[in-house]
Each structure stands twice: as C-alpha cells, then as structure tokens.
N, C-alpha and C positions, 0 to 999 in steps of 0.2 A: 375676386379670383384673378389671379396673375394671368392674361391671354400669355397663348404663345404668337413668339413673332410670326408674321407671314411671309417673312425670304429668313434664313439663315443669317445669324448679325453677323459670322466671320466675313460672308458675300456682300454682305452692304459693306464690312469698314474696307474690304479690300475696291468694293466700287467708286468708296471714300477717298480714297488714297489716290486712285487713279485719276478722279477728278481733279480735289485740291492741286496734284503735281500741276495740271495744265495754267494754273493760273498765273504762276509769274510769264510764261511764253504769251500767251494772250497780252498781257499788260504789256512785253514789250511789242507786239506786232500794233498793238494800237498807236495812234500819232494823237491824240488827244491828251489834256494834261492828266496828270494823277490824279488828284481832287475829280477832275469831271468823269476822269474812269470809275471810280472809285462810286461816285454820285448817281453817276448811271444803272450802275453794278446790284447797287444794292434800292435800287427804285423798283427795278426791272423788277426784281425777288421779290418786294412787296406787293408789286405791281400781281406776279404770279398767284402768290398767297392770297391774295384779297377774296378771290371768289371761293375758295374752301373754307376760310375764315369767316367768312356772312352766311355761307350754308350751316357748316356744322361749331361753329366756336361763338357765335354773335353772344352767349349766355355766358361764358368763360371770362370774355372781357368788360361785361358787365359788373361780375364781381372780385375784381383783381382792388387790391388793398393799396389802400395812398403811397404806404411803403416801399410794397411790391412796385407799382408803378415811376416808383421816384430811383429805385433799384435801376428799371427797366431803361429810364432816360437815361442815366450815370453809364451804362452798359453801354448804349447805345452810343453818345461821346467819347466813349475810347474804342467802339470797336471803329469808327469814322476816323479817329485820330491813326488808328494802325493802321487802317489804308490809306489814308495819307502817307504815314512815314513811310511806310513799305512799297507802294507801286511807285513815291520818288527815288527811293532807295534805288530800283532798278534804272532810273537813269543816268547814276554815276556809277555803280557797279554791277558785275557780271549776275547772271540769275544764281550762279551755283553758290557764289558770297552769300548773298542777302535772303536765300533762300533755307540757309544752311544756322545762318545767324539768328533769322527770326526762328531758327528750331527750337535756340535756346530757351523759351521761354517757360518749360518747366522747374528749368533754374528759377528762376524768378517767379516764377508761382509761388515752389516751398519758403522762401525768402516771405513773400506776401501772408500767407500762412502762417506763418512762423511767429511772424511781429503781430498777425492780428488775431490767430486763431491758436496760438501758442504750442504749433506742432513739432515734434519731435522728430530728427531725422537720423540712422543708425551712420555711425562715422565711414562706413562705406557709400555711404549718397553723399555724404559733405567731400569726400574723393570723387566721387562719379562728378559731382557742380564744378571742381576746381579744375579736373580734366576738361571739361566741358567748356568753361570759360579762357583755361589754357590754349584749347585748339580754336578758339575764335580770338585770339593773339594771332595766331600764326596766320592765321587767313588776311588778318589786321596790316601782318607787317609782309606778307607777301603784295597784296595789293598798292600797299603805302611804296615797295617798292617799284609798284609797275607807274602808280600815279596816284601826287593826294585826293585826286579829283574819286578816284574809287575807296580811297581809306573814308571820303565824306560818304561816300553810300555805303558803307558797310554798318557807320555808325546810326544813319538812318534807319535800316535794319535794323539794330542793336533797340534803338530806341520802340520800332515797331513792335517789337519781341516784349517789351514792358509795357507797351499802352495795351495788349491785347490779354496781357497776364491781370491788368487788374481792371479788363472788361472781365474778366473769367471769375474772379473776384465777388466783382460784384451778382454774377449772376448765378453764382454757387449755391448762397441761401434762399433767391427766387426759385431756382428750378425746383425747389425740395417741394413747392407748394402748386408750380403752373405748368399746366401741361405746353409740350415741348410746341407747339403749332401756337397757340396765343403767345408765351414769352418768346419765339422766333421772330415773329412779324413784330409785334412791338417793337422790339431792339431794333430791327432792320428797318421799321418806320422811322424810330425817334434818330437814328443814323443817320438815314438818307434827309432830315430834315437841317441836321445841324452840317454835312455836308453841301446842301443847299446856302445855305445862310452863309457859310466860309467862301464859298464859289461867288456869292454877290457881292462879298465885303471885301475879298480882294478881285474884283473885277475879271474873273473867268469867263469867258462866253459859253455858254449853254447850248449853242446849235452856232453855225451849222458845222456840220463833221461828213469825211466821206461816208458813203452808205456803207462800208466793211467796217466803219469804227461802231457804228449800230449793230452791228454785225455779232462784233467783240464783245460790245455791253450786253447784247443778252446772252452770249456763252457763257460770260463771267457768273449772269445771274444762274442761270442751269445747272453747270458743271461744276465747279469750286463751292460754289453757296448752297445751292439746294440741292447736289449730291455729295454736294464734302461735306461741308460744316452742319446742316441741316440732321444729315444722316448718323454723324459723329454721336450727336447728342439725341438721336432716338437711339442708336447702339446701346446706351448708356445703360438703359432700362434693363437688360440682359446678358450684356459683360461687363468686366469691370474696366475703370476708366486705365488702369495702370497697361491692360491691352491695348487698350484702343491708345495712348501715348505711344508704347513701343510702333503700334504699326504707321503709326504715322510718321515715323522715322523715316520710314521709305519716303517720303515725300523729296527731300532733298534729292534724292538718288535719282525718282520718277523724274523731276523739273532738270538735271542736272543733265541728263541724256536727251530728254526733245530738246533743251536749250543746243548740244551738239549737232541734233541733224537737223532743227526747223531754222534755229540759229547761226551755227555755222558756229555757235561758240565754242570754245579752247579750255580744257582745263590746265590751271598751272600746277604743279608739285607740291605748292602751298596750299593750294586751296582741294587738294587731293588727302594734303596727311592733316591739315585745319580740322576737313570735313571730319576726318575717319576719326581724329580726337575727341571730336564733340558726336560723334556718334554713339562713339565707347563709352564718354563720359554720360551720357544721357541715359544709357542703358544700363549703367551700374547706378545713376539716382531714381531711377523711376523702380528696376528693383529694389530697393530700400526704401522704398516712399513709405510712411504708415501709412493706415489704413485711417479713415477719417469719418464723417459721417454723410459726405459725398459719395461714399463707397456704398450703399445701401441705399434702398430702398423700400417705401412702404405700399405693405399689401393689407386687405382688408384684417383684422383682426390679428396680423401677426408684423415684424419686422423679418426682414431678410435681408442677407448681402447680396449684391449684383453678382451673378454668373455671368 
C-alpha cells in the first residue's frame, strides 16, 4: 500500500529549492579549490547518511544487483565531474551565468533520452530547447563581452549541465528498482571516492583550510545535498517529475538574489534577458515533455502514475 508522505511534497520541493539556491553562494564564500569543495561536500553527506544506512538499509545493499551497482559507480563519476565543472565554473564567472546555465540541463536530458530511450518530444519543447539554448547565447556573448576569462566559466557551466544529465541517465533505470536512501549514499560514496582519487593525482591538498571552510563543507553537505537534491528525489514518489523541474527553476532566481546582497554581485542586461530566455524556454520544453516510464510508479498489485 502506497504510504502517505509525512510533510506535504509541495513543502519539501519548495524547502528544495531554497536549499539547492544556497549553493553556488557557499562555493564562492569558500577559499578552497573546487575539487576539494566539491570532495568535502559530498563526504560530509555520506559521512551523514552512514548511520541511517547501517540502522535501517544494511539488507537493501546487500542485495543491490552487479548492474545496479555498476549503474551506481557510472552515476557517481559524473555527478563528481559536475561539481567539478560547476564550482570551477564559478571562478571565472558571475553565480547568476553558471547557475542559470547548468539550468539547462533538461535540454540535454531529452536529447539523452531521445538517442537512447527513443523519446518523442511535441514541436513546441523542440521551441521551448532552442529558446533555452538561445538565451544561453546571449548570456554567452554578454559575458564574452565583459571578459573571455567569464565566457570560459560559462562554458564550464555548460559542460556541468551535461555531465550531471547523463548522471541522471544513468540513474533513471536504478531508481525504478532501489530505494531512494541506498542508491543516494552509494552514488554519493562512489563520488566522493573518484573525487578523492582526482584531488591525489593532480596534487590538491586535502587539509589544512580555515575553520569556516569546514564550515562551508558541511552546509554544502546539509542544505543543497540532503535538502535539495536528496529531497528532490523522495518528492518524486508523489508528484510528478515535470513539477519538481518547473520548481526548480526558481533556483537561478533564489542564487541570483543572495549572490546580490551576500555577494555584492551586479546583474548585467544580458544575463537578465539570457536568464529570462532560458527560463521561458525551459518552461515551454518541460510542458511538452512526454510522459515516460520515470513518470510512474510501482505499488503493490497495481501501476500508477506519480501525483
């Protein structure tokens, strides 16, 4: 029998939202490299998870399938590679670029989809991707105007926006099988292990940092991780994923305002009508998205679609 949630999932994606925004702010108030934020970020999470995971999950990852778990690594590797790209990203460019850019990455979901799971999309979401991609032109070439040094971190962005569409990918036809607390911490283990490994091989130092960049690492772990992204994907269970994309739109907007008053950062005219492009455009492809078999859910004895 289908439980009902215990908070209202509209209340969780909206506490979603509010989290995820903090994250590019954080990444920049920290002075540690990317890689090591990045590495920290998502230990701390594991670190978190570990003791609910040995209480009530120790039997779940007993029996997770070679596939499933080879799924789980592949996931894990690109979600490491998008914070790589992404928390460098903000070193060459403003938060509201790179933050705005990696929105894109619905666009490139259906693209992913498309070539591998052969999905169909109505000629108004193939308008919504081109709008979408258009308005991250313009943010492109405002930036390129101000400095190349921020047209390289937008592309950074760009890039994080794809490594993090085919973590998502890959862990599409996982989730159908693993509950959300066992495939979380795996992906977030086998992460923070191949961010390890990158941090040795190009020579990163691992400590020491001031005590507020410790600080930073476990907000990272808290607020973006285990009440964004964490929360996103129990949401999932009970509305459908096409809401929880729209509301996460607001993200750009959330990071785009603390980057103004924690940052002191400036928006330009580009990266005002960039944004509002890829905002429109995202909202005309996620309405027109089909319906797929990530849209559903199984209950005992019957199928159903996500509410």
């Amino acid at each position: 029998m289908n439980q009902k949630p215990w908070i209202n999932p509209y209340i969780g994606i909206v506490i979603g939202v509010l989290s995820v925004s903090t994250s590019a702010i954080i990444v920049k108030l920290s002075s540690a490299p990317a890689p090591i934020i990045a590495t920290y970020r998502l230990l701390f999470t594991t670190l978190l998870m570990l003791p609910v995971i040995l209480y009530s999950f120790r039997g779940h990852l007993r029996l997770v399938k070679k596939r499933d778990m080879l799924f789980c690594i592949f996931s894990g590797l690109f979600l490491a590679l998008h914070f790589i790209l992404w928390f460098e990203s903000l070193n060459y460019t403003s938060v509201a670029s790179s933050v705005v850019l990696v929105a894109l990455q619905p666009i490139f979901a259906f693209a992913g989809t498309y070539l591998i799971f052969k999905e169909r999309l109505h000629w108004k979401g193939i308008l919504g991707g081109i709008l979408a991609l258009g308005g991250s032109l313009v943010i492109s070439w405002g930036d390129f105007q101000i400095s190349g040094i921020a047209l390289f971190g937008d592309l950074l962005a760009l890039l994080g926006a794809i490594a993090v569409t085919i973590y998502y990918l890959f862990g599409q036809d996982v989730r159908k099988r693993m509950h959300i607390m066992p495939y979380t911490f795996l992906v977030y283990g086998f992460a923070t292990i191949a961010l390890f490994f990158y941090d040795v091989i190009l020579e990163y130092s691992l400590y020491p940092f001031p005590p507020e960049d410790w600080i930073y690492f476990l907000l990272l772990a808290i607020f973006p991780t285990l009440l964004g992204h964490t929360i996103f994907n129990w949401a999932l269970k009970y509305v459908s994923a096409s809401v929880i994309s729209m509301v996460i739109l607001g993200e750009p907007i959330g990071a785009s305002i603390l980057a103004y008053f924690i940052l002191s950062e400036t928006l330009s005219v580009a990266q005002v009508i960039g944004g509002l492009i890829i905002l429109v455009g995202i909202f005309i492809f996620i309405r027109k998205r089909p319906h797929h078999v990530a849209d559903y859910e199984n209950v005992p004895g019957k199928v159903v679609r996500k509410q």
